[in-house]
Biopython code that builds the backbone (N, CA, C, O; Angstrom):
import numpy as np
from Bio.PDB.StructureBuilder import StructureBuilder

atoms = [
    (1, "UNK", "N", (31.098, -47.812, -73.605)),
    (1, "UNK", "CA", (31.561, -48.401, -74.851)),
    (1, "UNK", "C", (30.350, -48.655, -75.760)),
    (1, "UNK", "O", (29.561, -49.507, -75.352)),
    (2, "UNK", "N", (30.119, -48.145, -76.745)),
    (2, "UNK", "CA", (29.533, -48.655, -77.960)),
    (2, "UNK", "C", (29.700, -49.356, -78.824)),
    (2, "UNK", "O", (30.873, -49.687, -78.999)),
    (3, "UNK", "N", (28.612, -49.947, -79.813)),
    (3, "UNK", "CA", (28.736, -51.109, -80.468)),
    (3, "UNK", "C", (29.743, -50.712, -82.039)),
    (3, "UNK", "O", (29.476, -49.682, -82.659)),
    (4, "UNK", "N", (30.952, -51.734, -82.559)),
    (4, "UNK", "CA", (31.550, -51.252, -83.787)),
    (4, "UNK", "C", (30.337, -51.681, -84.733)),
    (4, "UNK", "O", (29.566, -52.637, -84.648)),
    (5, "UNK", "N", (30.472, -50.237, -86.029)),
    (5, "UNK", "CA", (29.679, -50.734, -87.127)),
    (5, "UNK", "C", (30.347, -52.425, -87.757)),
    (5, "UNK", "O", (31.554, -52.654, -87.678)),
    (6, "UNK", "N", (29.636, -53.181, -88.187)),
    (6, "UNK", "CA", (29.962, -54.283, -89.305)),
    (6, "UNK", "C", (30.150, -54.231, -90.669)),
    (6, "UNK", "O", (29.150, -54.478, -91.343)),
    (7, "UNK", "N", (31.148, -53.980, -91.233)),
    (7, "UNK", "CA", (30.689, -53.785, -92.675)),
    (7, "UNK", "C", (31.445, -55.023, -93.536)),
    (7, "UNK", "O", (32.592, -55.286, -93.176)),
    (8, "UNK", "N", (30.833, -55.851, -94.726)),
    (8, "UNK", "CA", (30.785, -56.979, -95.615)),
    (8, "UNK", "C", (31.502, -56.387, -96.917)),
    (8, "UNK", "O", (31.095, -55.679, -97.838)),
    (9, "UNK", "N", (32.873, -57.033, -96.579)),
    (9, "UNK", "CA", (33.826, -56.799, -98.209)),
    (9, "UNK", "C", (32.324, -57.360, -99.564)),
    (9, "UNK", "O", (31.319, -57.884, -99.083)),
    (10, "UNK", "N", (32.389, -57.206, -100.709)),
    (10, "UNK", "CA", (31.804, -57.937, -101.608)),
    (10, "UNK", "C", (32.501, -59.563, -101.506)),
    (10, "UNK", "O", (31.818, -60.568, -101.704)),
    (11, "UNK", "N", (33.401, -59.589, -101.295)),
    (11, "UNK", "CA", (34.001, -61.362, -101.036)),
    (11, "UNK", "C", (33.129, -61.823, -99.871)),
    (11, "UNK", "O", (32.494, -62.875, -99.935)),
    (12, "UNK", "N", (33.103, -60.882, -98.625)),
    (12, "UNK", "CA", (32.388, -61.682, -97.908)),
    (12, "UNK", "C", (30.950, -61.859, -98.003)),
    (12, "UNK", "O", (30.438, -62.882, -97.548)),
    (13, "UNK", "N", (30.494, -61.264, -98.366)),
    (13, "UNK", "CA", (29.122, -61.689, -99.054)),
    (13, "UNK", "C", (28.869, -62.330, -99.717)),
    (13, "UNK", "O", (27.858, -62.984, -99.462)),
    (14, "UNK", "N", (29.653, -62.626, -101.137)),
    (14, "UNK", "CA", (29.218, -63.773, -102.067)),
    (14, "UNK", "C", (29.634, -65.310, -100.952)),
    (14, "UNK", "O", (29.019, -66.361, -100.774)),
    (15, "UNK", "N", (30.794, -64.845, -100.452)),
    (15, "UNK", "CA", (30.615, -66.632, -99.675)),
    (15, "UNK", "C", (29.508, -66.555, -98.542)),
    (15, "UNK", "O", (29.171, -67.669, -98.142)),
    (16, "UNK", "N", (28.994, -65.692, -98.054)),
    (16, "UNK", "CA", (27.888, -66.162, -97.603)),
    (16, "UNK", "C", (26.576, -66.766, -98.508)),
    (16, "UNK", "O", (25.734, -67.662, -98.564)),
    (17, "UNK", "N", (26.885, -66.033, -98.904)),
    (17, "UNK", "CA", (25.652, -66.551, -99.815)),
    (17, "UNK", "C", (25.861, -67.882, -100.651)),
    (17, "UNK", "O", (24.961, -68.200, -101.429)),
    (18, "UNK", "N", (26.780, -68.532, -100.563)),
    (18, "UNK", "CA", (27.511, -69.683, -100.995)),
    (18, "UNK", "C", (27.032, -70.348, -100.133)),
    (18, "UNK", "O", (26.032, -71.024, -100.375)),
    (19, "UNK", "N", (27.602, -70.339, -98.919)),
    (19, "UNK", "CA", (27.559, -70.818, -97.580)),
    (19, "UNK", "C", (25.654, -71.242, -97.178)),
    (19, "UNK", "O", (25.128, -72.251, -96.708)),
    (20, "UNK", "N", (25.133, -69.997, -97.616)),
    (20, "UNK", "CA", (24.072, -69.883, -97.050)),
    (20, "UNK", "C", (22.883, -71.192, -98.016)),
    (20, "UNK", "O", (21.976, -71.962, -97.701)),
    (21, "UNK", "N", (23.487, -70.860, -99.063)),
    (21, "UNK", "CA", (22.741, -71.462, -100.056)),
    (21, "UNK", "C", (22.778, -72.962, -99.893)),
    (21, "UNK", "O", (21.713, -73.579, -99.897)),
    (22, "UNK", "N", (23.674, -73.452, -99.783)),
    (22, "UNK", "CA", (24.315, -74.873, -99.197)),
    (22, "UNK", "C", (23.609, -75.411, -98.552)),
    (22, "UNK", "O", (22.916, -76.354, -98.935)),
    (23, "UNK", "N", (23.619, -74.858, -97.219)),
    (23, "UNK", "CA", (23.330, -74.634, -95.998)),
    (23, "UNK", "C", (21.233, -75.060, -96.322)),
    (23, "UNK", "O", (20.636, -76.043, -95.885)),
    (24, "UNK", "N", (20.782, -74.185, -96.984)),
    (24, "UNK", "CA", (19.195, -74.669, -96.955)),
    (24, "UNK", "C", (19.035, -75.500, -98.020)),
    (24, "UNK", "O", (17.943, -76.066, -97.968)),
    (25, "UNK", "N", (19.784, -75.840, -99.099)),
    (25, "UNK", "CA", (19.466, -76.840, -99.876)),
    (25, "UNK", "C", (19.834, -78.086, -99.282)),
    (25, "UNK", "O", (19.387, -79.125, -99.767)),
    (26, "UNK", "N", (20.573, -78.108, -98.317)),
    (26, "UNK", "CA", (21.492, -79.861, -97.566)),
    (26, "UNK", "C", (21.026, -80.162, -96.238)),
    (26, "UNK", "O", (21.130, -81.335, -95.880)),
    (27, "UNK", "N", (20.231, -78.812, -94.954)),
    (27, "UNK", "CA", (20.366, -79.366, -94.065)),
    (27, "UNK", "C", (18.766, -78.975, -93.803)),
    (27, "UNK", "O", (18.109, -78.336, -94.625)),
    (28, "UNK", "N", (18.181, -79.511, -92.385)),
    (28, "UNK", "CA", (17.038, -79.335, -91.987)),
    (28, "UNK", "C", (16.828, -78.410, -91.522)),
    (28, "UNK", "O", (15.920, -77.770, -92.053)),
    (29, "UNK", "N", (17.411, -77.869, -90.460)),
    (29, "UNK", "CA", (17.337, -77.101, -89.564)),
    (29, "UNK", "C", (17.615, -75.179, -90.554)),
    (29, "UNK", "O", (18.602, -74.540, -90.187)),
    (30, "UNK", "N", (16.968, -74.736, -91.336)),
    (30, "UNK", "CA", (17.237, -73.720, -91.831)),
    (30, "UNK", "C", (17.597, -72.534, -91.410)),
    (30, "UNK", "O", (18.749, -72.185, -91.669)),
    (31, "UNK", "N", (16.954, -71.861, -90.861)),
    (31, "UNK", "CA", (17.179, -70.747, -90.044)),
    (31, "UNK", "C", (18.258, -70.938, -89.152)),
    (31, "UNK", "O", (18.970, -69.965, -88.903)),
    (32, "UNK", "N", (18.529, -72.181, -88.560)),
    (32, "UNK", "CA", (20.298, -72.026, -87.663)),
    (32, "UNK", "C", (21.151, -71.030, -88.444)),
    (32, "UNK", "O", (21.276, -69.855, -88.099)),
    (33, "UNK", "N", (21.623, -71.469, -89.318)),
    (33, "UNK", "CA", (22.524, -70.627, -90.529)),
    (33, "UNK", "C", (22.371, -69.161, -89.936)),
    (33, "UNK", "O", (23.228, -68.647, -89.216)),
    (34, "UNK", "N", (21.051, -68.472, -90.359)),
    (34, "UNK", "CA", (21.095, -67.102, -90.153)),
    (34, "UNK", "C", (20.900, -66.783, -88.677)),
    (34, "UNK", "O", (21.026, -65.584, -88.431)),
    (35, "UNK", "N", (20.640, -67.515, -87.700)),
    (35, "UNK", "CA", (20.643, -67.331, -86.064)),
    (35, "UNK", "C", (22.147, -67.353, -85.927)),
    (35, "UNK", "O", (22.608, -66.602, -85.067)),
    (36, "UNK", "N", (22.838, -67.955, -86.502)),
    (36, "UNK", "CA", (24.361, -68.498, -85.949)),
    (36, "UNK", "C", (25.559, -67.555, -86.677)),
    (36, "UNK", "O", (26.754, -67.434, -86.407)),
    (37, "UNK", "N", (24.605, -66.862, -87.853)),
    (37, "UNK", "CA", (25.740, -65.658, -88.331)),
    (37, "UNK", "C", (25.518, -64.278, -87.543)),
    (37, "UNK", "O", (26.369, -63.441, -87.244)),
    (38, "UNK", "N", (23.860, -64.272, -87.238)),
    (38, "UNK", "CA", (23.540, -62.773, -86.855)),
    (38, "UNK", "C", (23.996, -62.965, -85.327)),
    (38, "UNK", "O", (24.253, -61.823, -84.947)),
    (39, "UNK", "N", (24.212, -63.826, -84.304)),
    (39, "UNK", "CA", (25.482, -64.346, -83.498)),
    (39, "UNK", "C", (26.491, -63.470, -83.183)),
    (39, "UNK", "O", (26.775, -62.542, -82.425)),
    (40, "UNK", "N", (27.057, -64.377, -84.381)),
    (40, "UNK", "CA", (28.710, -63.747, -84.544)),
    (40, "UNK", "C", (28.596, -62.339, -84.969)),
    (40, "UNK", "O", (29.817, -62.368, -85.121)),
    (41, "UNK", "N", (28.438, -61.731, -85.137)),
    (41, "UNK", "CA", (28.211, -60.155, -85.779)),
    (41, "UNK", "C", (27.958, -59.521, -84.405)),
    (41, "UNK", "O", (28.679, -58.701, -83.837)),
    (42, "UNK", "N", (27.018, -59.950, -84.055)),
    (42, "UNK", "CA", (26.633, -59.070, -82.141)),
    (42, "UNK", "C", (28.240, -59.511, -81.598)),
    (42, "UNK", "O", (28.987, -58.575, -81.316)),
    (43, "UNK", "N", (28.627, -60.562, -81.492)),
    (43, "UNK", "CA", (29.826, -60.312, -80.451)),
    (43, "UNK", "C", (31.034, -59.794, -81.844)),
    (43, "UNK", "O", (32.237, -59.876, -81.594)),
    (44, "UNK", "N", (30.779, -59.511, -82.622)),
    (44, "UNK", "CA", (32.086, -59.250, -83.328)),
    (44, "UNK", "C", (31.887, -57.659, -82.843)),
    (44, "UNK", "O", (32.791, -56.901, -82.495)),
    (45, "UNK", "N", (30.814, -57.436, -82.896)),
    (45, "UNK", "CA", (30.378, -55.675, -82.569)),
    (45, "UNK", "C", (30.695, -55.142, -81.410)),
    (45, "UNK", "O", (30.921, -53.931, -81.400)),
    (46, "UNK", "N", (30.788, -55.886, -80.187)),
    (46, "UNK", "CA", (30.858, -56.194, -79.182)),
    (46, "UNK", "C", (32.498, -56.514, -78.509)),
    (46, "UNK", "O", (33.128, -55.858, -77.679)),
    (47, "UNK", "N", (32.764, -57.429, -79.031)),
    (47, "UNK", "CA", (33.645, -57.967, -78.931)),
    (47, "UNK", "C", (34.611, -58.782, -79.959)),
    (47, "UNK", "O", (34.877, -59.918, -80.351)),
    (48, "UNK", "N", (34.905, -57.587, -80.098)),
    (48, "UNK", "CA", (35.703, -57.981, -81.892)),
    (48, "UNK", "C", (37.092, -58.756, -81.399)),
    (48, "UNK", "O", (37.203, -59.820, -82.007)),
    (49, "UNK", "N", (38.322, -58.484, -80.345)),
    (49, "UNK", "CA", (39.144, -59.184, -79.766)),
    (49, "UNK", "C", (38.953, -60.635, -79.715)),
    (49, "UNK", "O", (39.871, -61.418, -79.471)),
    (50, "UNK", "N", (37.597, -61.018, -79.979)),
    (50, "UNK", "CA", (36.929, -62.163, -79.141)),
    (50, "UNK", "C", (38.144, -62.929, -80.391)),
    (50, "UNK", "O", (39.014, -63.583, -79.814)),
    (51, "UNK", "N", (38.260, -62.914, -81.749)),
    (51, "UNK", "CA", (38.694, -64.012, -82.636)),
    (51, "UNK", "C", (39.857, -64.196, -82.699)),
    (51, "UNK", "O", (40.457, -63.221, -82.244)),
    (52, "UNK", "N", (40.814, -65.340, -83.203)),
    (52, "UNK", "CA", (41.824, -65.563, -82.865)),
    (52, "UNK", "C", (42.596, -64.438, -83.863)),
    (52, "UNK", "O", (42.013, -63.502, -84.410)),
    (53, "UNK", "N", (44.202, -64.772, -83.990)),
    (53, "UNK", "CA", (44.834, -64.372, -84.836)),
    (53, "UNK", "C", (44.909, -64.565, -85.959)),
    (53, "UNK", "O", (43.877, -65.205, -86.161)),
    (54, "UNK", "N", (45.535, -64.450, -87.135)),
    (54, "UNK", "CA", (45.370, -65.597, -88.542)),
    (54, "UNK", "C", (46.308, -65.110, -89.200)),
    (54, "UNK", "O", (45.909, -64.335, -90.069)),
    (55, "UNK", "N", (47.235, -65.220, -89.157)),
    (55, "UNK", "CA", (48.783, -64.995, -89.833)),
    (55, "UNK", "C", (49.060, -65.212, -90.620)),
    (55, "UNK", "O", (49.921, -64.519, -91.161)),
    (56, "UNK", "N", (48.480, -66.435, -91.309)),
    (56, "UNK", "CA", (48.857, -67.052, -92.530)),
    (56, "UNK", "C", (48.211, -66.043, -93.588)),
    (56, "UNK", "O", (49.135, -65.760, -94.350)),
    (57, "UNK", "N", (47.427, -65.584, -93.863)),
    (57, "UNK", "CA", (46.883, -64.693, -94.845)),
    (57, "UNK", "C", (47.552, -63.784, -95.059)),
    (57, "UNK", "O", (47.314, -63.161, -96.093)),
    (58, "UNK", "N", (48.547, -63.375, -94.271)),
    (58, "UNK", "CA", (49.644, -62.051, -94.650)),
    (58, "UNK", "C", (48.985, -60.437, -94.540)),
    (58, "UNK", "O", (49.482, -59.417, -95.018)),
    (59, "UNK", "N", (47.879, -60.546, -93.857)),
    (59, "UNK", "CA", (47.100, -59.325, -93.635)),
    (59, "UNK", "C", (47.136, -58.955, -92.242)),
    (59, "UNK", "O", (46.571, -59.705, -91.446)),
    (60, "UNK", "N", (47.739, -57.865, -91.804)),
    (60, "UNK", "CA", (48.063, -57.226, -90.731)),
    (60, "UNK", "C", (46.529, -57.224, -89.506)),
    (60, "UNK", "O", (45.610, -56.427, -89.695)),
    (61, "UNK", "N", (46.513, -57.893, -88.717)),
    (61, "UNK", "CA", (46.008, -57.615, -87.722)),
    (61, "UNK", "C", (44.629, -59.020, -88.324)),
    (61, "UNK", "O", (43.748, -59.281, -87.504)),
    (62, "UNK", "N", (44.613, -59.488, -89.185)),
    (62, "UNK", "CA", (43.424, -60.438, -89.561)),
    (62, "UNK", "C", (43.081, -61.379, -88.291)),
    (62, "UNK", "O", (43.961, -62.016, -87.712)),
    (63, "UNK", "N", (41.809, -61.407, -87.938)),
    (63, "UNK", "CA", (41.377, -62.637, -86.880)),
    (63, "UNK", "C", (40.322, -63.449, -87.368)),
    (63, "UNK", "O", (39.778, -63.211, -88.447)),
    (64, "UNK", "N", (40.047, -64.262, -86.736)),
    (64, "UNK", "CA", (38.946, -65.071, -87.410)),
    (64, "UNK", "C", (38.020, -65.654, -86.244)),
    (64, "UNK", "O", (38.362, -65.641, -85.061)),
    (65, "UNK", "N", (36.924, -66.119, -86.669)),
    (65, "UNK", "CA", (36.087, -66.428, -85.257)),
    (65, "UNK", "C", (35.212, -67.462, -86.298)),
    (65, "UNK", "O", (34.715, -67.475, -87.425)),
    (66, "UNK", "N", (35.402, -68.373, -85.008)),
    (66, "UNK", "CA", (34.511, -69.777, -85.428)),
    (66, "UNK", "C", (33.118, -69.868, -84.986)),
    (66, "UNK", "O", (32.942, -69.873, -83.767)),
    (67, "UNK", "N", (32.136, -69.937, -85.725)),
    (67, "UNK", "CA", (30.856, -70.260, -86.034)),
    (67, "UNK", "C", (30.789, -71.929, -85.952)),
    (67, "UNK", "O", (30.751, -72.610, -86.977)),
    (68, "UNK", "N", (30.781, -72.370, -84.923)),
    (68, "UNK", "CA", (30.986, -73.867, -84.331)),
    (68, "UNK", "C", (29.287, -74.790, -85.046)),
    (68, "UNK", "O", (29.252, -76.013, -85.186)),
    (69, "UNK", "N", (28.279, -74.019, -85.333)),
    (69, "UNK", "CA", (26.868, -74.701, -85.683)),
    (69, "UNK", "C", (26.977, -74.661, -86.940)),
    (69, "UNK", "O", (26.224, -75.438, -87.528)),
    (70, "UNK", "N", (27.745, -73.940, -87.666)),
    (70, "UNK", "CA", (27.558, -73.739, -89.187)),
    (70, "UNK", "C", (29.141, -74.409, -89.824)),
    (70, "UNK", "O", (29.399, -74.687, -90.995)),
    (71, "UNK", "N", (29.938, -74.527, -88.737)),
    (71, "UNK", "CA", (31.656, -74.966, -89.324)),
    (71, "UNK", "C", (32.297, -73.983, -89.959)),
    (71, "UNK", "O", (33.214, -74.300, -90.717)),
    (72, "UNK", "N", (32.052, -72.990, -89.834)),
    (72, "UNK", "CA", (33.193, -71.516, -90.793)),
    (72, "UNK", "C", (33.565, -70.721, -89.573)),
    (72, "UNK", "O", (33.213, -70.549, -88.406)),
    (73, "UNK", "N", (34.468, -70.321, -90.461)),
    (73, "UNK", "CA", (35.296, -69.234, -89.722)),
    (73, "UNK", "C", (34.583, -67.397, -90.175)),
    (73, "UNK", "O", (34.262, -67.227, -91.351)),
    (74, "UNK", "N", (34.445, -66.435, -89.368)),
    (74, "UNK", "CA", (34.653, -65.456, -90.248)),
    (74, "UNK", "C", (36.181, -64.968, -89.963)),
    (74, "UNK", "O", (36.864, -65.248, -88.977)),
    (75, "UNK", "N", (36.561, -64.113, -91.158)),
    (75, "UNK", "CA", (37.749, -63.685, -91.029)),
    (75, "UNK", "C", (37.354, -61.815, -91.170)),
    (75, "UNK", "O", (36.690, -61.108, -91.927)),
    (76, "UNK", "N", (37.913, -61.690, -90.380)),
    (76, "UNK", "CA", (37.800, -59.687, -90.069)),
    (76, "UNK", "C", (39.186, -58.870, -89.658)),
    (76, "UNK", "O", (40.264, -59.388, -89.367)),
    (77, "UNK", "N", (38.922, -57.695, -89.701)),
    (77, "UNK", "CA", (40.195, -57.092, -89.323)),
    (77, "UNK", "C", (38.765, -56.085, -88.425)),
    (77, "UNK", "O", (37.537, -56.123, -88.493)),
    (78, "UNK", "N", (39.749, -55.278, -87.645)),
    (78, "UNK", "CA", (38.513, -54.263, -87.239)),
    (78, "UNK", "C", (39.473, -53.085, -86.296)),
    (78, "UNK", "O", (40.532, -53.387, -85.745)),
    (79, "UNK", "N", (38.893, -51.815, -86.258)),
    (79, "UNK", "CA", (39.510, -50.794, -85.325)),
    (79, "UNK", "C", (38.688, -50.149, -84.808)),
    (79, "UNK", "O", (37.475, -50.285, -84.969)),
    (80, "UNK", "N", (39.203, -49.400, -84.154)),
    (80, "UNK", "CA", (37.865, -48.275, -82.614)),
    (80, "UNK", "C", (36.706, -47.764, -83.121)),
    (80, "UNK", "O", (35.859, -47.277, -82.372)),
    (81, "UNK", "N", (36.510, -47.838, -84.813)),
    (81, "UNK", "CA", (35.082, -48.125, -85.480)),
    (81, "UNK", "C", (34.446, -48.783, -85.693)),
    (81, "UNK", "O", (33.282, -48.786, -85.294)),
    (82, "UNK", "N", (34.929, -49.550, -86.364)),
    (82, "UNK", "CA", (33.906, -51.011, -87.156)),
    (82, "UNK", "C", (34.816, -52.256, -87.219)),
    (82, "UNK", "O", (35.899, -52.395, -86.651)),
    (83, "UNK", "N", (34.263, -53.012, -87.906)),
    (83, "UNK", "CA", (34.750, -54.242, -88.242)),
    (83, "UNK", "C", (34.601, -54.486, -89.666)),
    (83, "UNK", "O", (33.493, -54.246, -90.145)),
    (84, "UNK", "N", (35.499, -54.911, -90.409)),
    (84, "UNK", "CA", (35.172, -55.062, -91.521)),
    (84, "UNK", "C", (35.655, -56.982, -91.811)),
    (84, "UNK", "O", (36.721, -57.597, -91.789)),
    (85, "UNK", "N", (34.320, -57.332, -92.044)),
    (85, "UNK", "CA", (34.393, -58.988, -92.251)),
    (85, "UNK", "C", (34.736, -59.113, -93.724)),
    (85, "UNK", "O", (34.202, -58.423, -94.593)),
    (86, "UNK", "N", (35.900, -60.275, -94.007)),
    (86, "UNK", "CA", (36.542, -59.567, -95.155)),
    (86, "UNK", "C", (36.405, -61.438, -95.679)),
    (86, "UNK", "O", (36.685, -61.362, -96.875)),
    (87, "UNK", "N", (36.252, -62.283, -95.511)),
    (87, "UNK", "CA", (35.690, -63.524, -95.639)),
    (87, "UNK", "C", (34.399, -64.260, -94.722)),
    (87, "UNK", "O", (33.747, -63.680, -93.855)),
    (88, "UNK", "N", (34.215, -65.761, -95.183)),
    (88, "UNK", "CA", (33.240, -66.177, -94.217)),
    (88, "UNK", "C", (33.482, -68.061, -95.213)),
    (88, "UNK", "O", (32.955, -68.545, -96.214)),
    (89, "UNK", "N", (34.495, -68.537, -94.262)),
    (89, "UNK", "CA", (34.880, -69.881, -94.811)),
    (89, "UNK", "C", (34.913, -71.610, -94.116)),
    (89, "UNK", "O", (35.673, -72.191, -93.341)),
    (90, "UNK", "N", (34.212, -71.829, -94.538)),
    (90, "UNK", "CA", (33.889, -73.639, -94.222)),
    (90, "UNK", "C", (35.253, -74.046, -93.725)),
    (90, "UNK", "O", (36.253, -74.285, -94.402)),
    (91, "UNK", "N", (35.104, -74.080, -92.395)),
    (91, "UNK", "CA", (36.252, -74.628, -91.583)),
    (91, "UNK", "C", (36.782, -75.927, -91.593)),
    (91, "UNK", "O", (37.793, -76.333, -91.020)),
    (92, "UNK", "N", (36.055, -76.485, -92.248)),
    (92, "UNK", "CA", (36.596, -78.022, -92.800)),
    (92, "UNK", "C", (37.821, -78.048, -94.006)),
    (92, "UNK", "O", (38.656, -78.943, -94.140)),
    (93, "UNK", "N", (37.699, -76.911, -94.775)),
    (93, "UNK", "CA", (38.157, -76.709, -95.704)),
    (93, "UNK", "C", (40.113, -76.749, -95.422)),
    (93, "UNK", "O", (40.777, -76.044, -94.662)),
    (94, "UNK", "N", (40.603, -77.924, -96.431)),
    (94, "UNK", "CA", (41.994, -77.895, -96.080)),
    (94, "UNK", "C", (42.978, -76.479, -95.536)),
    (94, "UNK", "O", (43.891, -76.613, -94.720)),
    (95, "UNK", "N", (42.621, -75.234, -96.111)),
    (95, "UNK", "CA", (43.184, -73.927, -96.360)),
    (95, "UNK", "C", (42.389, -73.136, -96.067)),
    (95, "UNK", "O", (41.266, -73.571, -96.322)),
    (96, "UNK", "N", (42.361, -71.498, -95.365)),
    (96, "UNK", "CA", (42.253, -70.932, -95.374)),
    (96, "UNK", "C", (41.896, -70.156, -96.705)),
    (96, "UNK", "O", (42.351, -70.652, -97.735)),
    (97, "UNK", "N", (40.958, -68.726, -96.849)),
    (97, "UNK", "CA", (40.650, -68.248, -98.143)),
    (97, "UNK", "C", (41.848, -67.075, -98.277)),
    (97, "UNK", "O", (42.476, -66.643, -97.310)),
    (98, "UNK", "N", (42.040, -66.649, -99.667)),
    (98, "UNK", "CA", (42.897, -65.823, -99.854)),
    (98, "UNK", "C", (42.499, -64.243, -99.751)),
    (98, "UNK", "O", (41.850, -63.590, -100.568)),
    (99, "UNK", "N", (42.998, -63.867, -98.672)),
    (99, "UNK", "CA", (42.664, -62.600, -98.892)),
    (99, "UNK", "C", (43.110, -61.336, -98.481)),
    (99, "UNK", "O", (43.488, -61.280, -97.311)),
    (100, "UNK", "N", (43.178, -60.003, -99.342)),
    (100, "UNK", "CA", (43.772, -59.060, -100.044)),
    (100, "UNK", "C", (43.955, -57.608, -98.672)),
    (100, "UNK", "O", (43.048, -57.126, -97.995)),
    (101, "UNK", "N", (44.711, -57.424, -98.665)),
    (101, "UNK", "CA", (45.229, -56.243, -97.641)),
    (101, "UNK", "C", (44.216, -55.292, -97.963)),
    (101, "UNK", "O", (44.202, -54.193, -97.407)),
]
sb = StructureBuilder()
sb.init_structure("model")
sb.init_model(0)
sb.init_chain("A")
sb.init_seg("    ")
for serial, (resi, resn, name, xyz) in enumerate(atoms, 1):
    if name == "N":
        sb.init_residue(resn, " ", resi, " ")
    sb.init_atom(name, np.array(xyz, "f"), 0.0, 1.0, " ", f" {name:<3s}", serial, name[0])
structure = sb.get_structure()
């Protein structure tokens, strides 16, 4: 078995970079952030099954996987190629992000 490519909707990138930005202007520990995303990406590559389901978004097959050091979820869909991470959202957050088939 080989590793799936990762590939970043433009949505999921600008909230990282939201996320990220936050993240070194508020907390000490800087580099966690990018240890705790580049993380999730190895087992999403790896083990993309690993995230739950996510139904509520209305997007066929969407899962999400929690980033427990940083509090977000990513949200991905993925098949016998890649993964495509299609958000990346502050799990505190009342709602889920909206997003597009």
């Amino acid at each position: 078995m080989s590793p799936r490519r990762v590939r970043f909707t433009a949505t999921a990138r600008r909230h990282i970079t939201l996320e990220r930005t936050w993240w070194l202007e508020n907390r000490i520990h800087t580099g966690l952030f990018t240890d705790e995303l580049e993380e999730a990406v190895r087992i999403l590559m790896w083990l993309p099954g690993a995230g739950t389901l996510y139904l509520q978004a209305g997007v066929d097959g969407l899962r999400r996987l929690y980033v427990p050091r940083v509090a977000c979820h990513i949200y991905y869909t993925f098949d016998t190629h890649e993964v495509i991470v299609r958000a990346f959202w502050g799990a505190r957050r009342r709602r889920g992000p909206r997003i597009s088939p």
